[in-house]
Structures are given as C-alpha cells and as structure tokens.
N, C-alpha and C positions, 0 to 999 in steps of 0.2 A: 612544443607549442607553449609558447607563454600563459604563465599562471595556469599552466597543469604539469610541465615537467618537473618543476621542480617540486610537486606533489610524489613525483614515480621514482625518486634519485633513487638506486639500485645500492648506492653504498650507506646514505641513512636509515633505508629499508634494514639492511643486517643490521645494524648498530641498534635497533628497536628491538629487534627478534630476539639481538642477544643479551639485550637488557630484560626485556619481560622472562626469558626462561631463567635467567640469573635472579629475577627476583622474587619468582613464584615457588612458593614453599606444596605448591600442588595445583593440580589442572584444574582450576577456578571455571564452572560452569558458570556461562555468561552469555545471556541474547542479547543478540543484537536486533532493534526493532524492523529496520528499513530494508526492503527487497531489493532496493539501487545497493547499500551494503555488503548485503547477504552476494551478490553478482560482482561486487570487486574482492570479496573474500576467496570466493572460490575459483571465482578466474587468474587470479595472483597466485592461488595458493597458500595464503594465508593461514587459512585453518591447521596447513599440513606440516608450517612451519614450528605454530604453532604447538603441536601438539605433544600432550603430556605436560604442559605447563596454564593452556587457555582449552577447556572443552567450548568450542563455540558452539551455541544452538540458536536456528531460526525461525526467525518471528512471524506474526501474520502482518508484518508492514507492507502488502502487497492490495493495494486497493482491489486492483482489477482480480486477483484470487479471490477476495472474501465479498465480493459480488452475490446477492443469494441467486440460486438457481431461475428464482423465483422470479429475480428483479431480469434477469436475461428473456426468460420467456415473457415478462411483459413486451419488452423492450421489441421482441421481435412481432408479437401477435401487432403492438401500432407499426411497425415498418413496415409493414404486409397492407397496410391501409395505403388504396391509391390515392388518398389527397396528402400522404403524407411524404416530406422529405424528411428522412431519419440520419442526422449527424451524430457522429462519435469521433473520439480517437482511435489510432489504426490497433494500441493494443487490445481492445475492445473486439475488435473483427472476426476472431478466432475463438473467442472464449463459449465454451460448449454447451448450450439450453438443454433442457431434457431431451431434447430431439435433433435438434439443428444449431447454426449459429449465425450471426448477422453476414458474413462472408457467403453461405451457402445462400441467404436468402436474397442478395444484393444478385448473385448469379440466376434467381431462379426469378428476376425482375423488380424486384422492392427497390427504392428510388433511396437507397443506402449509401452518405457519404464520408468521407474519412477528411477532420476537418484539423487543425491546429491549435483551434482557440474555440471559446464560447462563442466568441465576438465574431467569428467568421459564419456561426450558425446563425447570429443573430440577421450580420448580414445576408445572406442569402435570405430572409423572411422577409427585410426590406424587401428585396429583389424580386421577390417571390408572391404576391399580397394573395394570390388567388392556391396556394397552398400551404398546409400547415408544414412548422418548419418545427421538429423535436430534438431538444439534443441531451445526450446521456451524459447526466452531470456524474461522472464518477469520482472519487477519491477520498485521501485524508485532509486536515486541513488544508495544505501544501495548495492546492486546486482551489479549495473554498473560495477562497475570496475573487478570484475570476470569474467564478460560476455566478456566484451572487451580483457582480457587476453587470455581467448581461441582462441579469434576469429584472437587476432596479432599472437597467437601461430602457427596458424594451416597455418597463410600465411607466418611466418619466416621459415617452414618445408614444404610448399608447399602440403598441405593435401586439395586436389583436394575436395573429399567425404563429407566433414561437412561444414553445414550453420546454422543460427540463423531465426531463425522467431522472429525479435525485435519488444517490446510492454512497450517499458521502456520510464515511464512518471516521469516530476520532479515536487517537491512540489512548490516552490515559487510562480511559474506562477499561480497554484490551487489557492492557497491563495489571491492572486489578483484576479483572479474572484471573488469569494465568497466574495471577501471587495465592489466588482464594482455595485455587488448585491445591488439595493436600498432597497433591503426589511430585507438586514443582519441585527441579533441584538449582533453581535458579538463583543465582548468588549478587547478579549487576547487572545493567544493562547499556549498551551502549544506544543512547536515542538518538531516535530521527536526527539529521539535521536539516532539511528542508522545511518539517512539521515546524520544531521550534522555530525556523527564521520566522515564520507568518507567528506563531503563539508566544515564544517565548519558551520557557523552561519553569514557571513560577509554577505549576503542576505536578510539575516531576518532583520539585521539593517536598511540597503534599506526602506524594508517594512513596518517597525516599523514608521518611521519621515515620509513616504507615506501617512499613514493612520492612522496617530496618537495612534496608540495602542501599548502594550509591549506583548514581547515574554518570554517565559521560554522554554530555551534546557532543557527533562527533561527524564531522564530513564523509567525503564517500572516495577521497582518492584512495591509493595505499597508508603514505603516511599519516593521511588523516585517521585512517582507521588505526594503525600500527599505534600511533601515539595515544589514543583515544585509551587504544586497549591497555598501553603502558600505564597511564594516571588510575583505570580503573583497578590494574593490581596493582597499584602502590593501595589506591582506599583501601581496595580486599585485607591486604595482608597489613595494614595498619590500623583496619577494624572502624574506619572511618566511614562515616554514614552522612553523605552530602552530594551537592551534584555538582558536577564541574566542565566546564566548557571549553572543550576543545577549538570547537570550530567559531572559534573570534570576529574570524573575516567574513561572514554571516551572519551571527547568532549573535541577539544582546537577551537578557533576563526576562525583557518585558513584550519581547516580539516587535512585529512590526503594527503600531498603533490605529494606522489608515487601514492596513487589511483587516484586522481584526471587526473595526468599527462595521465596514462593511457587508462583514462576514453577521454580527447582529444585529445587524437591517434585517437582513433577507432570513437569514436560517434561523430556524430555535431547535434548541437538544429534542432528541426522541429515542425512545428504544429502539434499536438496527438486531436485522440475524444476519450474522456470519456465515457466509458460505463454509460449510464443513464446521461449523465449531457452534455454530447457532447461536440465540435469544443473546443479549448482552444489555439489561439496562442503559440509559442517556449515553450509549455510545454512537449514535446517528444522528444526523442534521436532517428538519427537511424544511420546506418552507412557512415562516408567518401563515396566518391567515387573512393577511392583506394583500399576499402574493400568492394566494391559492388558486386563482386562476390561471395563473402561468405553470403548475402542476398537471404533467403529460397522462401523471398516473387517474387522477379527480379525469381532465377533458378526454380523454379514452377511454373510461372505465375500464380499467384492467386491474383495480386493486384487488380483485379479490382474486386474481391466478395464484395459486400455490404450487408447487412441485417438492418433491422426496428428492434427498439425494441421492446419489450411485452408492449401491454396498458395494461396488467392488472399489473405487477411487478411496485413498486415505488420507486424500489431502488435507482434511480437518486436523488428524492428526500431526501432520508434516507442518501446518500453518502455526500449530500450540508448541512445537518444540518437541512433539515427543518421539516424532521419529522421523528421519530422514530420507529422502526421496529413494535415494537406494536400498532402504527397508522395503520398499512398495514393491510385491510380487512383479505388479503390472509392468512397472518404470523399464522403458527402453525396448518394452515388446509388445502387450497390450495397447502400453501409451507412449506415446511421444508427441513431437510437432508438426508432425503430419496427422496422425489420429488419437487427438488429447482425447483421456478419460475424463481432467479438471484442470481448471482453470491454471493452476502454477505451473501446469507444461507448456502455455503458449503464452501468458504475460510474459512482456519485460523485465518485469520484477517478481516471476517466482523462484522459487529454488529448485522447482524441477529442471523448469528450463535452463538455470544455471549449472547445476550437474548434468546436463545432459548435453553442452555445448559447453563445456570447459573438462571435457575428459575426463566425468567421474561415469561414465559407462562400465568400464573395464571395472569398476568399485560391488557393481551391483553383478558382474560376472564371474567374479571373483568367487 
C-alpha cells in the first residue's frame, strides 16, 4: 500500500536492528509512550529483536486503559437512562465497569451506539430533538480537538440535547510522574507521535533539561519506530539530552495551531485519576464553565459515583512500566478478550491485548 510499505521494507528493518545492537554499549531502558506503538512493537517483534541492547518498557499511552473505573460506571448508570442515546467509540464497548460494560448494557436494552466521530453524535441530536444525545469524549490530546469542535458546535446552533462525558487525559503530566518515581529505570522515551502532531513537542523539551533524559517524536510504522529507537541510542550513548524528531512528515515543534486553539476554547487543565495508577495533578482536560452545560457528568448528576479498583487486575502496574502483561497471574486465564479483568485486555491500544494477539501467550506459559 502506498505510503505504508515503504514504512515495513523488511531489508531497512535489519539494517536498523543491526545498527542499534552495534551501537548500544548496553540494553538502554526506554518507554515508549503510545499504545498504537507499544502494538507495532510486539506485533513485529521488535522488542525480541531488540533484545539485550534496547529494554523496551510500556507506557500508559492508552487512553481507553487509563479510563477511571469510575468514569465507566458513570458512563453506563446515564446509558441506562431511557431518554438517553449513548455514543461511543467501538474501543470503548468492552472496557469493564465495576459490574458490567456498555456492550452488556446495549444487549440488555440501553440505546448504546458505536459512532466514528463526535460530529456524528452531534448529528444524530439534530436528528433526534426529543432525546438526549451523550457522547464519551475519550482520549489524549490526539482526539481533543474534535471533541471540543462538536461540543463549540452544538453551542454556536444552540443544540440543547447533546453532551460529552469527558475523560481526556494529557501525556506530559504522565511522564512526570513516572520520572518522580524513585524506583524508575527509565533512561528515554520515544513520544507519541499523534499527541505531538495536535501539541507539538515544545513540552517534551521542558521535560527533557527537567530530568535529564532525551526524547524521540516518533511514528507508529516499523521503521518509524526502528529509526526513532536508532537516534534515541545515539543521544543515550552520547550523553545527549535533547529531543528529536523522527516523524517529520507529521510532527512540526509547535503542533498544529487551529487544533490547539480549539482545543482552549473548550477545555481548561484539571486534575484526572488514572485508571490503575490514580490521582495525577493538571493531567485532565475538562470543560470551561461557559461550556458546562454541555457536561453529561453536571446534566446527569453522576459526579459523585466512585468505584475501588480490582485487587486482583495489575494493570496500574503494567500501564507505569513496571511490569508486563505476562507478569500478571491472571493474563490469558482469568483474563482475556473474552472475559477482561481491565481495560488493557480489550482496548486497541493496550499491551495486554497486544501480547495476547501477537503470540506472547506461550511467554506467560512458559
């Protein structure tokens, strides 16, 4: 396929592998933020190539993972509302409430739909005057600024019927924790490259001279990753502390101007808790209070639902790096994709689901 094969060439792929093992003086622990990432690492095999020269460790870049429990069981208590249409996307459908999840509840009658776009929730509210129309604004920046579009749309046209259940968390803050960690052995990180195309990278620089380590913006094919990982152990082993941009044909320094702008119309920072990792100071977006009417959590009163999470799930752990799905007792018998304990077994972007549909089964049976 155009403008993706020549991301997968199978012979620049070795000529990477055998650059980075040739030029790594030792197996440089390195995360990588983004759960699209963390799914082409494991599905290539990357890591395995890898190994003894790059320890990969992964991130909570998985929006729909670090969803709080909390923010599910609202999400499902207003879908359960008959005046309500409740839109999501489809990775959304499976992910597991204290009790059930919007899949079960869509089967047990709740008027649950599985949409593409904000704008297609919005639609359906036109279409719909005589029912409220909710839709789960999930993610990192990457989504923000489409979320925010609907929601200035729906109040420049006055569309009384649709609101947002917001659950949008941003990476920088993440990243500062996980440095704040005394116990991290985190040495680089390869960032998002979706986040930065919307933000940019001027953050990461922050970061970088903060905690002495270097960044790589880097895309999500093989090579993008390969080469990302290549430039990060040159900084490693040249003691270089800066950040550098792999992914060009995306990613400028200052992001994209019009989304951003958009993006603080509608949202301002707030504190978010992490599903599995909890509390994180201004790492959450949620709405102005010019746009707090369009707020699903305020017009349904379900802010104050709280839920514990599973002692036996360790996906908190698994989302901060510290240990990997095939650590988890559970993984592959307790849990899976048919009967997830947490969320990183049935998102797109977790790593459960990534080891567990790229034949690291036989890792945790081992």
């Amino acid at each position: 396929m155009k403008y993706v094969d020549e991301y997968r060439d199978p012979r620049l792929a070795r000529e990477l592998v055998r650059y980075i093992r040739r030029r790594s003086t030792r197996p440089w622990p390195v995360m990588e933020i983004c759960g699209g990432q963390t799914h082409t690492l494991i599905r290539y095999g990357i890591d395995q190539l890898l190994e003894g020269a790059v320890t990969l460790i992964h991130g909570p870049g998985c929006p729909v993972c670090v969803t709080p429990l909390e923010k599910i069981d609202r999400a499902l208590a207003i879908a359960r509302r008959q005046e309500v249409i409740f839109t999501t996307f489809g990775d959304m459908m499976r992910v597991p409430g204290s009790e059930t999840d919007l899949l079960s509840a869509k089967a047990r009658g709740a008027d649950v739909r599985m949409v593409y776009s904000p704008l297609d929730a919005l639609e359906l509210a036109r279409k719909h005057p005589e029912r409220q129309v909710v839709f789960f604004a999930v993610g990192f920046e990457t989504t923000a600024p489409a979320n925010a579009m609907a929601v200035w749309m729906a109040h420049q046209e006055g569309v009384k019927n649709f609101s947002v259940l917001v659950s949008h968390v941003l990476v920088p803050p993440a990243i500062q924790a996980l440095m704040e960690d005394p116990e991290t052995e985190i040495k680089g990180f390869i960032a998002p490259g979706h986040v930065c195309t919307v933000m940019g990278y001027q953050e990461y620089e922050t970061l970088a001279q903060s905690y002495r380590i270097p960044f790589v913006v880097a895309g999500f094919e093989p090579l993008d990753l390969l080469q990302g990982l290549a430039m990060l152990v040159d900084l490693l082993e040249e003691g270089r502390v800066e950040v550098q941009n792999q992914y060009t044909r995306s990613v400028c320094r200052e992001g994209n101007p019009h989304a951003r702008a958009i993006v603080e119309e509608v949202f301002e920072v707030a504190d978010m808790t992490w599903r599995g990792i909890g509390p994180i100071p201004k790492s959450g977006l949620c709405l102005r209070e010019r746009y707090r009417t369009f707020d699903a959590e305020f017009r349904f009163e379900v802010a104050t639902i709280s839920r514990e999470e599973s002692s036996v799930c360790i996906a908190g752990e698994i989302l901060q790096g510290k240990k990997k799905p095939v650590d988890c007792p559970a993984f592959g018998r307790e849990c899976s994709p048919e009967h997830p304990l947490g969320a990183p077994m049935v998102s797109s972007e977790g790593a459960c689901a990534a080891y567990y549909a790229f034949r690291r089964l036989q890792e945790a049976e081992a």
